[in-house]
C-alpha positions in Angstrom: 0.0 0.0 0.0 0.8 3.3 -1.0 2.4 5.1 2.1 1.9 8.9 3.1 4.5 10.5 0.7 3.0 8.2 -2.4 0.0 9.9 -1.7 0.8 13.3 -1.3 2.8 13.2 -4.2 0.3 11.3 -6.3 -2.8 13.9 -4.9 -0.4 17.7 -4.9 -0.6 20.7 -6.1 -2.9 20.7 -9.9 -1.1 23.0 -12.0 -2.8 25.1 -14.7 -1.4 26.1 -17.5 -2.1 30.0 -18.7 -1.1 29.0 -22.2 1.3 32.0 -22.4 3.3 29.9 -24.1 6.3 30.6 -22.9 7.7 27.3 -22.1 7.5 26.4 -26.4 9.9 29.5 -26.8 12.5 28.7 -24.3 14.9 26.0 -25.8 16.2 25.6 -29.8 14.7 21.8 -29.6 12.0 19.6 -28.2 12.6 16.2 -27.7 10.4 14.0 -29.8 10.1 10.4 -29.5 9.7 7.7 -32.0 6.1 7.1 -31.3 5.9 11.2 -31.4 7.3 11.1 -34.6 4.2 8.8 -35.8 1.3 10.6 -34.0 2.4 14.2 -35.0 3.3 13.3 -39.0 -0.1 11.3 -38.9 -1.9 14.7 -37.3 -0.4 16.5 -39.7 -1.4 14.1 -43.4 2.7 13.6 -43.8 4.9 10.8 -44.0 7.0 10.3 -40.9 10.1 11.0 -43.3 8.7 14.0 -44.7 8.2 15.4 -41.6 11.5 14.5 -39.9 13.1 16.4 -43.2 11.1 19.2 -42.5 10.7 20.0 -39.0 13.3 17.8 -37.1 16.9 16.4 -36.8 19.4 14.5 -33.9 21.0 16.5 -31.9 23.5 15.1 -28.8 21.8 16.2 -25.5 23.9 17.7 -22.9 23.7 14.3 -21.2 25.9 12.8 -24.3 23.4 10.7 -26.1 21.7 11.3 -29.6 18.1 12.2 -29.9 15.3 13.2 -31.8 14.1 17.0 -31.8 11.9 19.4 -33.0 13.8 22.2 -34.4 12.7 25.0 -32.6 15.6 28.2 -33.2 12.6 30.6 -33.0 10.2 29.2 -31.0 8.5 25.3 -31.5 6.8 25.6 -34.8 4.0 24.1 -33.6 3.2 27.0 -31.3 0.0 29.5 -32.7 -1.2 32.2 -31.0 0.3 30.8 -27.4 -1.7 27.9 -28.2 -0.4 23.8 -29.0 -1.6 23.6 -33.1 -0.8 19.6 -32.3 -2.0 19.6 -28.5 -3.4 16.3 -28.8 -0.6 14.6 -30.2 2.3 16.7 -29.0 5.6 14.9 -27.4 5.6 13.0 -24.4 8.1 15.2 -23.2 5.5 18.1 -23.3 2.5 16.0 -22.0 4.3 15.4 -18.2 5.8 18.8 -18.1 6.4 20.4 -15.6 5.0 17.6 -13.5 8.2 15.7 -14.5 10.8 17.6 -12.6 9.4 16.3 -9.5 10.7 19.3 -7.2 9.3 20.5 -4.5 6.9 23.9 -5.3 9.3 25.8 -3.4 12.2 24.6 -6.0 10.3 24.8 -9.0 9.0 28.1 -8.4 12.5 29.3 -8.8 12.9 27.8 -12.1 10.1 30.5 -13.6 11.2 33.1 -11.4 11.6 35.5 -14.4 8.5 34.4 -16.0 5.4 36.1 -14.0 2.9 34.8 -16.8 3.6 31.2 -16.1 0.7 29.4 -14.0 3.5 28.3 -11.9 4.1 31.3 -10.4 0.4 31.7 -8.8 1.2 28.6 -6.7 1.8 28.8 -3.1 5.5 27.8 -1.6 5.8 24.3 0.2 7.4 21.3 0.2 4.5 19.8 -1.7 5.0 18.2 -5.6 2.1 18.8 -8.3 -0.4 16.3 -9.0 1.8 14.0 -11.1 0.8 11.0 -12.7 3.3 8.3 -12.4 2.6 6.2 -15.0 2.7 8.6 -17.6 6.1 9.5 -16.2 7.0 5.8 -16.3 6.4 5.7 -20.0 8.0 8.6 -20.5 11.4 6.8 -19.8 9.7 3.9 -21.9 9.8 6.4 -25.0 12.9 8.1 -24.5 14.8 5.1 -23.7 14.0 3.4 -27.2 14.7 6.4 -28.7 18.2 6.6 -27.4 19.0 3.2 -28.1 17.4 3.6 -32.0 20.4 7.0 -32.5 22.8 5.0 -30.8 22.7 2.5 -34.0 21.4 4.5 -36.7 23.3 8.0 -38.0 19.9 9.4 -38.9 16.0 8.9 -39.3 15.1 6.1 -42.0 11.6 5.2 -42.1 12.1 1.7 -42.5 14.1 0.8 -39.0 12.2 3.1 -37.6 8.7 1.7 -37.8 10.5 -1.8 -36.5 11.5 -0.2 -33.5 8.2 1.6 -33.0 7.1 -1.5 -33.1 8.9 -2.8 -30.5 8.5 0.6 -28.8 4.7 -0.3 -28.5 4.8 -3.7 -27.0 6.9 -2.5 -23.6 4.3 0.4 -23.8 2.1 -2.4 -23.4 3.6 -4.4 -20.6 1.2 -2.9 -17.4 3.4 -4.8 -15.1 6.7 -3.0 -15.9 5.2 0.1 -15.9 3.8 -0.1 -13.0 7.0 -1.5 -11.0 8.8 2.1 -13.2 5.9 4.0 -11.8 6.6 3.1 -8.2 10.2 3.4 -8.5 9.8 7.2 -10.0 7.3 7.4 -6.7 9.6 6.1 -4.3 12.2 8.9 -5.5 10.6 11.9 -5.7 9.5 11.1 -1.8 13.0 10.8 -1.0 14.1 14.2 -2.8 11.3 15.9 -1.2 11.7 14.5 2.6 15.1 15.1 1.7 14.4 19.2 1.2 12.3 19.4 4.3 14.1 21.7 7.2 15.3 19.0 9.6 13.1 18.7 13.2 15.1 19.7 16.7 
């Protein structure tokens, strides 16, 4: 059974985004996954190849692996009017943010100190996470795993490796059982980091 901290961090803070859009203008690239790259070229009526040539490339992240992006020099191109144009299809990465830093409000307050339009700012301090789901989390690191692995063996996007490892992709997406034991791993860490950040008792 779920203890006290599962709970709390399972039933936080709901954040509500102010779509200011502020947060799709911030970096040069988004991460997209492989499944992302099938759900947005699908939204959009292109090929998967056609719209990797157009809108994307593989980039080395600052932690040293290669990965699929959204180019994004000014701004994601998906962004209209401070609004998602491919909301129900956009990236994993986007759907569990900012959830997915698992910080305490206090801490991730600080990252949008600059930023008074961000929804984040009209939360309260404390010690408490947002409402995060877990599982989502879980296949977050599902997605971006495979992805890593498939730009550690290929140079570049080819449509035909790529739909094999989708495949594959799919099928762990499907395995409830190993998301579930990610989900409560994920859990069991972010209650550590935050009893960790909590002033210590006399």
């Amino acid at each position: 059974m779920p203890g006290d901290n599962d709970v709390s961090i399972i039933d936080g803070v709901k954040f509500e985004c102010k779509c200011c859009g502020t947060c799709c203008l911030r970096y040069p690239y988004y991460a997209v996954s492989l499944i992302d790259i099938q759900n947005i070229s699908s939204w959009l009526g292109m090929s998967p190849a056609d719209f990797f040539d157009r809108y994307c490339d593989v980039v080395e992240t600052a932690g040293s692996f290669r990965y699929s992006v959204i180019l994004a020099d000014d701004g994601c191109p998906f962004l209209k009017e401070n609004l998602c144009s491919i909301h129900f299809v956009k990236p994993i990465g986007c759907w569990v943010f900012p959830e997915s830093s698992l910080l305490s409000l206090t801490k991730l307050k600080v990252s949008v100190s600059g930023i008074k339009s961000c929804g984040l700012a009209d939360l309260p301090d404390g010690d408490q996470m947002l409402r995060t789901d877990m599982e989502l989390l879980a296949a977050r690191d599902v997605h971006f795993e495979a992805t890593k692995e498939y730009f550690k063996d290929h140079d570049a996007f080819e449509e035909r490796s790529w739909r094999e490892a989708t495949e594959k992709l799919r099928n762990k997406l499907a395995d409830a059982r190993e998301i579930e034991k990610r989900a409560e791993l994920i859990r069991k860490k972010a209650a550590l980091a935050i009893d960790g950040s909590k002033p210590k008792k006399e």
